[in-house]
KOLTI-15884 format. One record per residue: x, y, z of N, C-alpha, C in turn; residue in three letters. Coordinates in steps of 0.05 Angstrom, whole numbers, plus 5000, padded with zeros to 4 digits. Layout:
! residues N
XYZXYZXYZAla;...
! end
This chain:
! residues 386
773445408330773545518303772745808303Unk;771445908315770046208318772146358324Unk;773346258349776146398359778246438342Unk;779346208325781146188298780146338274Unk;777746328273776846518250776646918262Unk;777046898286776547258288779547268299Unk;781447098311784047168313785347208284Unk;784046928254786247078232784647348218Unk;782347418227781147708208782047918229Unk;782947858259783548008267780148278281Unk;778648058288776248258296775748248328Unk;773548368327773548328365771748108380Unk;770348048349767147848360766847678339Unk;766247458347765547248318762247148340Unk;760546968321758746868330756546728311Unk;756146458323755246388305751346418308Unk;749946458292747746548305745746338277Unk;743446198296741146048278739646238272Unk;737846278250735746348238733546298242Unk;732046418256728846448269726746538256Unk;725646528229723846758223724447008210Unk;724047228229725047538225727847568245Unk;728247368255730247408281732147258282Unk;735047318293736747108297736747028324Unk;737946778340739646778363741946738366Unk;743746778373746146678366747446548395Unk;748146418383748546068390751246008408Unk;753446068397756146118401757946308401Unk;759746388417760646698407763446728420Unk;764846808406768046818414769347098420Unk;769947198439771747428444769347688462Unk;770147878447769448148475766148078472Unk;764948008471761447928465759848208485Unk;761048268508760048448533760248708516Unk;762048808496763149028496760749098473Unk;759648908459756748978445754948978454Unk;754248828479752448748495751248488478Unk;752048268482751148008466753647868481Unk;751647598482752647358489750647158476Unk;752046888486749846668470746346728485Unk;745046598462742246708472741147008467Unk;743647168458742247398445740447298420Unk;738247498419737247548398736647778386Unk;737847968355737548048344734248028319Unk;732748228322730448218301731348328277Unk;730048288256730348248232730548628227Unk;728748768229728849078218730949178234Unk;730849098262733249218275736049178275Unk;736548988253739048738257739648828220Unk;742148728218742748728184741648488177Unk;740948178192740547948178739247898154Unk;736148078159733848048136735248168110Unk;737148448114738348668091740148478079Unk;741648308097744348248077741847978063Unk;740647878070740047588060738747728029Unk;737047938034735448068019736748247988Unk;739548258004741548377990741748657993Unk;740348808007740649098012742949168026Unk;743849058038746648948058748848858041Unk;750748938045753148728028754548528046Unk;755248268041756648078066758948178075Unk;760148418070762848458076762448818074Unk;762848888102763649178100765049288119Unk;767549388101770249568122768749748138Unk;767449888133766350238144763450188141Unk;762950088165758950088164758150358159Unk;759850578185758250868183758751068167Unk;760150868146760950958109758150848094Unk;756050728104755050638078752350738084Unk;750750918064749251058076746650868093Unk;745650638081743750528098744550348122Unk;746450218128748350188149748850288177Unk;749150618167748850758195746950778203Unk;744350828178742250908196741250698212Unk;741750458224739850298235740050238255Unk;738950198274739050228307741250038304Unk;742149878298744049638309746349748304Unk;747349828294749649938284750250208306Unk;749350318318749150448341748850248373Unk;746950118366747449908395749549748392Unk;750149598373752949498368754649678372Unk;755449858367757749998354758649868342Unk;757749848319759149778298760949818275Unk;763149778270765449908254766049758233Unk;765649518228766049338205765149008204Unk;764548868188763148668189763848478163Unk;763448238174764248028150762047838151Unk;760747728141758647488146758047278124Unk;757347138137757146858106754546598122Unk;753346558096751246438103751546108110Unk;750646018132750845728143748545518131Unk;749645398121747545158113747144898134Unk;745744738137745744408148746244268124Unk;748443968124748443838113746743758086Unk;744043778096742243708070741243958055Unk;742644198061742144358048741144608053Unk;739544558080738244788095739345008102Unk;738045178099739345508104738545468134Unk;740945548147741545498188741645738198Unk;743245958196743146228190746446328188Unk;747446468204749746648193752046658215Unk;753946618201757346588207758446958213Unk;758347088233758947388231762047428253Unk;763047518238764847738255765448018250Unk;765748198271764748438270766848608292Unk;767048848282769349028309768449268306Unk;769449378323768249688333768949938312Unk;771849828308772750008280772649978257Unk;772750158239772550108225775049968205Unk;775349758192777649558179778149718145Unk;779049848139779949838113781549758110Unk;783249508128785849348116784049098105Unk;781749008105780448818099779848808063Unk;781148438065780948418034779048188025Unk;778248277996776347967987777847647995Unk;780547637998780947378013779947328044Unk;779547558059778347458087775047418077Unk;774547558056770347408050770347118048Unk;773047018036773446748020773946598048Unk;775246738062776646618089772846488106Unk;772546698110768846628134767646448116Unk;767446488093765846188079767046068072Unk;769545968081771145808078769945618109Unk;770345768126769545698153766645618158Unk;764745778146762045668148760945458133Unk;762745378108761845138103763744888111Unk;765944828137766944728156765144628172Unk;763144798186761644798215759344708199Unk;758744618171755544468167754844338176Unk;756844058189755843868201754743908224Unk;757244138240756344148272753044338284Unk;752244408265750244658254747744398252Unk;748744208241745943978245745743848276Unk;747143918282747543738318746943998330Unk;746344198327745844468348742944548347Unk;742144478314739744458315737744328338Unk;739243978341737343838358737643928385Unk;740044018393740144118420739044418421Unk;739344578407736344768412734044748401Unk;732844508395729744528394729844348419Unk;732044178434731644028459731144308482Unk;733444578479732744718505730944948499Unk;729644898473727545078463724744958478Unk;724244808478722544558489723044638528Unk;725044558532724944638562725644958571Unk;725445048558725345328560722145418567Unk;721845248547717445328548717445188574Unk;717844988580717444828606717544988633Unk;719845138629721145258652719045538658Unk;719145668630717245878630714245868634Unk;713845598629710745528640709945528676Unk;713345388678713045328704713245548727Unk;715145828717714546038734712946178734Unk;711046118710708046288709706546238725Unk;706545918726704245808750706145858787Unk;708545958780708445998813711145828818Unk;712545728803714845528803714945248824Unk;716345198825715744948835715544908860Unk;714844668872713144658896714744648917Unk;714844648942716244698966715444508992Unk;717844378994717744179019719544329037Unk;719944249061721344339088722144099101Unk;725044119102726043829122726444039155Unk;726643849175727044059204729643999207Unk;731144169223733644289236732944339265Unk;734644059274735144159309737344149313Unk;736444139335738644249356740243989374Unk;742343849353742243599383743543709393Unk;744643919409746443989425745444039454Unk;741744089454740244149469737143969464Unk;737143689473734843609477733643549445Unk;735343619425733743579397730643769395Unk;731443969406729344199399729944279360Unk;726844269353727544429328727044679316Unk;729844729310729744979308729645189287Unk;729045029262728745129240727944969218Unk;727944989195727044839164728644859149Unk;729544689128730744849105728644769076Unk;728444979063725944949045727744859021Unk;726044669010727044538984725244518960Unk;726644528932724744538912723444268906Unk;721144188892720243988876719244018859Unk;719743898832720243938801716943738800Unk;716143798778712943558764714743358749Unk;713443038759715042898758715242768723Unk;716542848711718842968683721142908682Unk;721742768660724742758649725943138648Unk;727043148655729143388651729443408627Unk;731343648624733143768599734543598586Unk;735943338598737343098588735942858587Unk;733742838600732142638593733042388613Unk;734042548636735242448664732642448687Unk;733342338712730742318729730642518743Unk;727842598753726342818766728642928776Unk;730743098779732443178805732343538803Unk;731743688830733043948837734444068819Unk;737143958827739844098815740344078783Unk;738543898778739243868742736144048725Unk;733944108747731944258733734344578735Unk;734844608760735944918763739045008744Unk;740644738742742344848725741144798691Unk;739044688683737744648656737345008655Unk;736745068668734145228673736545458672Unk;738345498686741145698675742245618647Unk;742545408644743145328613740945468585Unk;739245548593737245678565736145908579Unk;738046148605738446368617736046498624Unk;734646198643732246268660732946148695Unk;735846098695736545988726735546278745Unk;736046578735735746678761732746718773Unk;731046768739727846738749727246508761Unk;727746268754726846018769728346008800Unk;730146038811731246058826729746278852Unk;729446608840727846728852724846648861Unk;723546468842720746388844720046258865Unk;723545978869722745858885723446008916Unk;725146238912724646428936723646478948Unk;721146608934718946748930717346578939Unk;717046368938714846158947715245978974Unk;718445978974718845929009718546159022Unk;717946439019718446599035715346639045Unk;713946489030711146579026709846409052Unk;711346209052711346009074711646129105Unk;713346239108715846239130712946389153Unk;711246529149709546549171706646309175Unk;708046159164706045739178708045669193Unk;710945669196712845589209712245749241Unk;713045629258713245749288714145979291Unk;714046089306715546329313717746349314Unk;718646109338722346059339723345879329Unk;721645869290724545739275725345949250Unk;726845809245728045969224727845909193Unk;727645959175728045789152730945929135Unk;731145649131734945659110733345619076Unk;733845809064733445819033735845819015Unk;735645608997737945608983738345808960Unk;740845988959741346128925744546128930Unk;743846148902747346068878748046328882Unk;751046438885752146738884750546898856Unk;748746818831748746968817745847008816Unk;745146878842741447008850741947248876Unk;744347268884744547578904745147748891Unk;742247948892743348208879740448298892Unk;739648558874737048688884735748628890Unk;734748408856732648258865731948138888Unk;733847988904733447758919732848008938Unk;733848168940734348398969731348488970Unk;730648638947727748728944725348468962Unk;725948228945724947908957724747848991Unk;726747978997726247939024726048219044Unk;725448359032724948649041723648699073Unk;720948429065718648529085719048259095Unk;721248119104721547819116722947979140Unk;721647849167723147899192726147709193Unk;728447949188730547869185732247669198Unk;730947649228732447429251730647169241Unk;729347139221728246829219729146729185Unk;730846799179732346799151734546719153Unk;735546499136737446439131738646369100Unk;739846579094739946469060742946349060Unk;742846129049744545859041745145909019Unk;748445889012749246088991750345738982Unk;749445658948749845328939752445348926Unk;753145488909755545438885757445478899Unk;760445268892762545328900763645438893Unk;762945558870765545698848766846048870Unk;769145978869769946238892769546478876Unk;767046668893767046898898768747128897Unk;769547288876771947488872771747738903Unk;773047768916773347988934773348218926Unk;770148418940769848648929767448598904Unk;766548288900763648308878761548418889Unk;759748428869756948538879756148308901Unk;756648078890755247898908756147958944Unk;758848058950759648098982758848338991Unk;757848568976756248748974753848608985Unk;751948608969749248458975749348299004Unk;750948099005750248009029751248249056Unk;753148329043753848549073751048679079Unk;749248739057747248939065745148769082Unk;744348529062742448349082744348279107Unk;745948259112747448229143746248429153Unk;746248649157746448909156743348919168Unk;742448779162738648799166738948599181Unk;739948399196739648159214739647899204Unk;740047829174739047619166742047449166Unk;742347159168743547029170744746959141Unk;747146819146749246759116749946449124Unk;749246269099750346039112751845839088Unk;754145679092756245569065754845289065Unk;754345279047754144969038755144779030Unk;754944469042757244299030759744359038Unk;761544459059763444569072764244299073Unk;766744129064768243999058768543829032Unk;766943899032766843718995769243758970Unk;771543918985773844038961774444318975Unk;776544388960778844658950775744788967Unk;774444878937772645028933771745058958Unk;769844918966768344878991769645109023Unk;772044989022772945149045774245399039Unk;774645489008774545729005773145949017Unk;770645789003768145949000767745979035Unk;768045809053768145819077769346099092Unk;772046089080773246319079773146619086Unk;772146619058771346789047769246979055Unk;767046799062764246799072764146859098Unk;765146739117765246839139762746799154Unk;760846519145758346549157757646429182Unk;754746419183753946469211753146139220Unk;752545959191752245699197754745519175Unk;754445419182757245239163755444969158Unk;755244899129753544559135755744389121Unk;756144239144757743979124756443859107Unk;757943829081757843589061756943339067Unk;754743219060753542999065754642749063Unk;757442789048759242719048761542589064Unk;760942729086763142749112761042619132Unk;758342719126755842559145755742189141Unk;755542169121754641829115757741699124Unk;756641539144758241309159759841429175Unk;760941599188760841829201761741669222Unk;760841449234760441369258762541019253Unk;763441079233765440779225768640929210Unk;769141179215770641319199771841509204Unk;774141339218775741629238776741879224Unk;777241869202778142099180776742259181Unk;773842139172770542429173770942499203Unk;771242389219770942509243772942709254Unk;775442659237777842819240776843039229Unk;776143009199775543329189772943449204Unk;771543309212768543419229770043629246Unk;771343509265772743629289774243879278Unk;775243829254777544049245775644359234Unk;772944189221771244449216769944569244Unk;769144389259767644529288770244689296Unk;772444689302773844769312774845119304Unk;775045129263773745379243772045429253Unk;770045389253767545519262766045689286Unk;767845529302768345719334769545889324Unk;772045889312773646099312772946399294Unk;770246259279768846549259766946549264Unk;766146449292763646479308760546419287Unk;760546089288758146059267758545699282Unk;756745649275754945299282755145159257Unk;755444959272756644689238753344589244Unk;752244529213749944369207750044159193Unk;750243879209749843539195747543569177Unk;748043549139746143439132745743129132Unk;744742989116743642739110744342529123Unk;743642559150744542389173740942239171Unk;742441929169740741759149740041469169Unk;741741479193742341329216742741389244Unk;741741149265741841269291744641359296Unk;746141159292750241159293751141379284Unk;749741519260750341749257749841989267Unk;747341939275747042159295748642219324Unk;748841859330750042039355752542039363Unk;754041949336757142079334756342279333Unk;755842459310755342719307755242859333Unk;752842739356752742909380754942859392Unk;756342589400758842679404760942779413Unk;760842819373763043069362763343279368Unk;761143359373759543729373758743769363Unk;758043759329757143919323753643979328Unk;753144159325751044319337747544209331Unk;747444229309745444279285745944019266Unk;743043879260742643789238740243629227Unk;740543489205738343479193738643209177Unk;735743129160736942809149733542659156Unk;733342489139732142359141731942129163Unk;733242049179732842009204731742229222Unk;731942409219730942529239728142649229Unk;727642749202725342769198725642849161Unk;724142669138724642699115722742989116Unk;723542989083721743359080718643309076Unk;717743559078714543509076713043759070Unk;711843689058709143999054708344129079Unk;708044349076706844599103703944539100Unk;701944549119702744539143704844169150Unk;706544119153708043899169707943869197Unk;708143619204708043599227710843619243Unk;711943879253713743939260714343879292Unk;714643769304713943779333716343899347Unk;716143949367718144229388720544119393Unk;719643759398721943649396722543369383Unk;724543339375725243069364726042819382Unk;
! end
């Protein structure tokens, strides 16, 4: 509806934004959102924003030429916006409640704009009353885990286990950790069980994934001198936790005992910041490694693309492994990639003896799993060999 309402006024931004107090957030938003700097989760304050003026009436709901109207221009938003014209209409809930405001807005200024497009937006905002009662409960649900999340990186984020990584290729020496998060045991954001991957994508859903994500960085890294000398630790981040930050993060980490494990499949554009970033930590000694490498398209893209130094199969391709000539077909087909871009395949969740020692085998090099040793708090009892 946002999109249909700024395609027929013909604007650059529509958005629908709740009412906070002195402040809006806005909630939903259709079209160039970047080119104002706003996306969902912005929040606009009341003196700095038109919200409090138009509700107040000092504001009019509809103006062709903001930097025509003398109190208009003067206000910081109208400058950080660039703002050139505006239409807005007030949102109610069902039973009546004032929710906050229906806006679309463009850089230029509109003098083709007529009192039928005012009639048009509250035509539209009282459409979306119902859906305005259902948005409510889902942001006071990720309002609620928002505090959660933000409580949780104050105290230091969440806690850190280490499963080991050997070597069956040689005696089952081990030769590294991969550090994993653990959440306080809590219904999540959906009211689903304790898991990882659903605290960290909650936790991007109300646009606290890259702090929580860095935290738990920051707290395996903190580790990595209790670990031996000659292991390594593999840390997991999503392409949109490589950037400075993470770089700054591992600044003063001896680069040959690093391994950052890059999680999301979504393929990587050629030439992002993100292949930047890792070129530089390359660049310093530190290792690059794909995760889930068969699980789909995606997966062996990113393989690709990446070019890294460890490859871990999909846990996927691991379970039964040893009853399943197909997994073993593609096992062989990735060891075989992997020589050829000079990097080591890593078995995760090898859960059985049969599985293990297909796996050895097979070749591949490296792996890990609850048979060979579940995760555990530092100090762990890591022994030299398995």
């Amino acid at each position: 509806m946002l999109e249909a309402l700024r395609l027929r006024l013909g604007m650059d931004v529509t958005w629908l934004a709740r009412a906070d107090g002195d402040r809006v957030v806005l909630q939903a938003l259709d079209g160039d959102g970047p080119s104002f700097g706003i996306g969902p989760g912005s929040t606009l304050r009341g003196e700095a924003s038109y919200y409090t003026r138009v509700i107040s009436g000092e504001l009019p709901d509809f103006l062709r030429d903001v930097r025509a109207h003398e109190l208009a221009r003067t206000l910081p938003i109208t400058h950080a916006l660039q703002a050139g014209a505006y239409l807005t209409a007030p949102v109610f809930e069902r039973d009546g409640a004032f929710y906050g405001l229906l806006t679309a807005m463009s850089h230029k200024a509109r003098p083709d704009l007529q009192e039928r497009d005012r009639r048009f937006i509250r035509l539209v905002s009282e459409m979306i009353s119902d859906s305005v009662s259902d948005l409510r409960r889902v942001w006071e649900r990720r309002s609620a885990f928002w505090d959660r999340i933000s409580q949780l990186i104050d105290d230091g984020g969440p806690r850190m286990v280490y499963q080991p990584i050997v070597d069956l290729a040689a005696g089952g020496w081990v030769v590294g950790a991969e550090a994993l998060a653990r959440f306080p045991e809590a219904a999540d954001v959906d009211g689903a069980p304790n898991e990882p991957e659903r605290w960290f994508a909650g936790a991007a859903a109300v646009g606290l994934g890259l702090e929580l994500e860095l935290t738990a960085v920051r707290a395996a890294l903190a580790d990595l001198p209790r670990l031996p000398d000659d292991m390594f630790m593999s840390v997991n981040v999503s392409p949109g936790t490589v950037g400075p930050d993470l770089v700054e993060l591992i600044c003063d980490v001896e680069p040959g005992r690093l391994l950052l494990e890059i999680t999301e499949h979504d393929r990587i554009e050629d030439g992002s910041e993100v292949f930047q970033t890792l070129a530089e930590v390359r660049a310093r000694g530190v290792r690059i490694g794909a995760d889930d490498v068969g699980s789909g398209y995606a997966g062996l893209a990113q393989l690709l693309a990446l070019r890294p130094d460890l490859v871990k199969m999909d846990r996927y391709l691991t379970h039964g492994i040893d009853a399943d000539p197909a997994r073993r077909a593609v096992t062989n087909a990735l060891i075989q990639v992997a020589d050829e871009i000079g990097a080591h395949v890593l078995a995760e969740g090898i859960e059985t003896y049969a599985e293990l020692d297909t796996l050895r085998a097979t070749g591949v090099r490296l792996g890990q799993g609850n048979h060979i040793a579940p995760p555990a708090t530092l100090p762990a009892t890591l022994p030299d060999r398995w």
